[in-house]
C-alpha positions as CSV (number, residue, x, y, z in Angstrom):
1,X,0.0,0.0,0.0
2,X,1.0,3.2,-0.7
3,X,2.5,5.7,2.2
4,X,1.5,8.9,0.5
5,X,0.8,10.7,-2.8
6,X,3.7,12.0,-5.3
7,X,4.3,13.7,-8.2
8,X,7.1,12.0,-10.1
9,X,7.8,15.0,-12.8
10,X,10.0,13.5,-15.8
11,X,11.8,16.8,-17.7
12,X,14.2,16.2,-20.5
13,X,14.4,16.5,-24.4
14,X,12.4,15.2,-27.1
15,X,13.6,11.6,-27.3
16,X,15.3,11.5,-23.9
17,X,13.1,8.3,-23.0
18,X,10.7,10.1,-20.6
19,X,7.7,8.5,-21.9
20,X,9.7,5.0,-22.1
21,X,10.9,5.3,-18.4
22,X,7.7,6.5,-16.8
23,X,5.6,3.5,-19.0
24,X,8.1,1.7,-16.8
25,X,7.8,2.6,-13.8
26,X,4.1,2.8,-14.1
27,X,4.2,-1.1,-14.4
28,X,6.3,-1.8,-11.6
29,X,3.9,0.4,-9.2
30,X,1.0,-1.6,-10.6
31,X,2.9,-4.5,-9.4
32,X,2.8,-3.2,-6.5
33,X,-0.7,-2.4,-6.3
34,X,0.0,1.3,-6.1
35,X,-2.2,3.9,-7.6
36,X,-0.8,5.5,-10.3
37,X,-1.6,8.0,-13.2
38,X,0.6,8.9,-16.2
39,X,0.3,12.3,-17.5
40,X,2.2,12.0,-20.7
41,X,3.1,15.2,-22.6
42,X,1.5,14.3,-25.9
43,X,-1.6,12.9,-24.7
44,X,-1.9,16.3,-22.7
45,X,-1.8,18.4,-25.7
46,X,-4.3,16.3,-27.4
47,X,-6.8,16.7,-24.8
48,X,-6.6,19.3,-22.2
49,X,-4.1,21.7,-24.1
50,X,-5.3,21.6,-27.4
51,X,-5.8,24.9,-28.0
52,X,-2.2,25.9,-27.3
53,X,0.9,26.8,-29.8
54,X,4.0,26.3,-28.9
55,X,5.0,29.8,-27.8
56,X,6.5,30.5,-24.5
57,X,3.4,31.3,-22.9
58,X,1.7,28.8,-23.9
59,X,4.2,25.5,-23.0
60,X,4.2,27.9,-19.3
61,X,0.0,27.5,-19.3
62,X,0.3,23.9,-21.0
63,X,2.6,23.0,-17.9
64,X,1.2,25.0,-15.2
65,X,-2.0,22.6,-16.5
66,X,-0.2,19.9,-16.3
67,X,1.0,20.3,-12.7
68,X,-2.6,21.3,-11.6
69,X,-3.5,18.2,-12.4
70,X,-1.2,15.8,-10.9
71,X,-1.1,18.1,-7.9
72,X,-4.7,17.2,-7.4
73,X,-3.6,13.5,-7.9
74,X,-1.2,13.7,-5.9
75,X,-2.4,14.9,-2.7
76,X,-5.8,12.1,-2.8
77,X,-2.9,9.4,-2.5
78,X,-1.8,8.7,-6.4
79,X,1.3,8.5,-7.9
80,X,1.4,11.2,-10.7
81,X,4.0,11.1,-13.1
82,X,4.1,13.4,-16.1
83,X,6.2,12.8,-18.7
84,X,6.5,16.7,-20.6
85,X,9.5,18.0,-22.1
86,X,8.9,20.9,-19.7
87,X,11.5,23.0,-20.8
88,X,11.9,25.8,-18.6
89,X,13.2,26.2,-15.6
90,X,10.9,28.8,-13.8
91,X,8.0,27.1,-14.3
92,X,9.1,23.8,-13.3
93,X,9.7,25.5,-9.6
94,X,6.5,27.2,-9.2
95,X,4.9,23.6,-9.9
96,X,7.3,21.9,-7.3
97,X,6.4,24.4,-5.0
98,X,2.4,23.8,-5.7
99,X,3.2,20.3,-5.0
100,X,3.7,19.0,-1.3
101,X,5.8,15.5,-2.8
102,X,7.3,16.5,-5.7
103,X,10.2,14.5,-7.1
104,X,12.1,16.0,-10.4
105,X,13.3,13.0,-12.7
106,X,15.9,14.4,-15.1
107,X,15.8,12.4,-18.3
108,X,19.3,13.5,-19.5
109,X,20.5,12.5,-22.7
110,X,22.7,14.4,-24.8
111,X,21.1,16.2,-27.9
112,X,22.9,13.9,-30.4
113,X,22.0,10.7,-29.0
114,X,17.9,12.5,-29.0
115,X,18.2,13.2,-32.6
116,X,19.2,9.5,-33.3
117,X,16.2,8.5,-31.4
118,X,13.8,10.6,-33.1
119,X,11.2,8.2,-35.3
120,X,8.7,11.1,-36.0
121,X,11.7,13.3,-37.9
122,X,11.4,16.5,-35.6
123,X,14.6,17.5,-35.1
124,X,15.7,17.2,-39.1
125,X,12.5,19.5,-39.8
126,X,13.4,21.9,-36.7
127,X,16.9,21.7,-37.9
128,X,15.5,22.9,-41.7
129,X,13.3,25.5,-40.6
130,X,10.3,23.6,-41.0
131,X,9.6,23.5,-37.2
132,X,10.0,26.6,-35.5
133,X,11.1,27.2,-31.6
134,X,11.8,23.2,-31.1
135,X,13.4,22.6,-27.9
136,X,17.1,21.8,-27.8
137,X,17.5,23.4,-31.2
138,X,15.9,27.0,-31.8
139,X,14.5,27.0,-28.4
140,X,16.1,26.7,-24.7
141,X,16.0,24.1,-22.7
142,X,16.8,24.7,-18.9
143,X,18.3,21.5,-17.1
144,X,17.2,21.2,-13.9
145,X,20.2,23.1,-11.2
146,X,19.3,20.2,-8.2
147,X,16.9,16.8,-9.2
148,X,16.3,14.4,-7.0
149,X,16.7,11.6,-9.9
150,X,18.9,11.8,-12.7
151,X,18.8,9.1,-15.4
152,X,21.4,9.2,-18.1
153,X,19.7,7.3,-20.9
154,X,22.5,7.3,-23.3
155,X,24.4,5.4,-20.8
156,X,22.4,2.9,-18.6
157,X,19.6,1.1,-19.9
158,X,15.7,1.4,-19.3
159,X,15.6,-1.3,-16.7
160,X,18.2,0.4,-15.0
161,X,16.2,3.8,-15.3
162,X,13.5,2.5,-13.9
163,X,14.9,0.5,-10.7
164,X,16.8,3.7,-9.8
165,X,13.6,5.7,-9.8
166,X,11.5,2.8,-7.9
167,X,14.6,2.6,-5.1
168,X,14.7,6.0,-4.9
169,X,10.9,5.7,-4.2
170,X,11.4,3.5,-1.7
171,X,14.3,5.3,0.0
172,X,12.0,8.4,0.6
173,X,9.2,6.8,1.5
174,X,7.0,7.5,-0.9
175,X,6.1,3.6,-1.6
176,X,7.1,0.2,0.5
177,X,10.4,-1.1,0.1
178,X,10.0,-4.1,-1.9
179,X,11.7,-6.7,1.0
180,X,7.9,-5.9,2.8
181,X,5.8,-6.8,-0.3
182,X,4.5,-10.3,-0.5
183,X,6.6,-12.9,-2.6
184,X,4.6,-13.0,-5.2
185,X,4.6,-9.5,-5.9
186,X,8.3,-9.4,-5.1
187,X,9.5,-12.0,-7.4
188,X,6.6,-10.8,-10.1
């Protein structure tokens, strides 16, 4: 059983493996028999952000939406994690300090190793004009000065990711430390 409500916030690039890492993590806490809810980036802007460009006004509302929302998760005793590029700094404080549990995972990868990820072909339109104010190429993005959880996906592997993430979980006290879950959850 869960301890308390969190908001696990996933920042990085475009291709950093937020959405990957989070899917990930989302399973294991089902495992568990944790409540969770994934507020993925994409799905966001389909549904409750669809009206909004990509100015810098408009990421700021589409985030501040964003972390609204998994605040009001959070504090009824869910685990929200949102997976958004979320690419300035500024507004990622004001959310953490909306958010009694809030836990900044820092999906670092190096802008090279993103591009080579990139299956929808964003950064090679950004990169010829076609795209305008793409993060990490025309547009800033503001790495976080002091995360709890940094994941370096161009070096360790999702697994990895996502069993850092679930210790540190555990470490805080946010979920129960796995030697206290049942065996069959345990060796699931």
């Amino acid at each position: 059983m869960l301890n308390k409500g969190v908001t696990l916030w996933f920042t990085g690039l475009s291709g950093a493996g937020k959405t990957t890492i989070s899917k990930g993590v989302e399973h294991e806490l089902r495992v568990r028999s944790c409540p969770v809810e994934v507020l993925d980036g994409d799905v966001i802007r389909t549904c409750l952000s669809k009206e909004l460009g990509f100015s810098k006004k408009d990421r700021d509302t589409n985030i501040r939406r964003i972390g609204f929302v998994a605040n009001l998760l959070s504090r009824n005793g869910i685990v929200a994690i949102t997976a958004t590029i979320s690419p300035y700094r500024s507004v990622r404080n004001e959310i953490r300090m909306m958010i009694d549990n809030f836990v900044e995972v820092y999906v670092n990868a190096p802008l090279e190793v993103c591009e080579r990820r990139d299956v929808k072909g964003l950064y090679a339109k950004a990169r010829a004009g076609e795209i305008k104010g793409f993060t990490g190429i025309d547009d800033p993005y503001e790495e976080p000065l002091k995360p709890e959880i940094v994941c370096h996906t161009a070096e360790e592997s999702i697994e990895e990711s996502v069993t850092k993430i679930i210790a540190s979980l555990e470490h805080l006290g946010y979920i129960p430390d796995s030697k206290f879950l049942p065996d069959i959850v345990r060796n699931y």
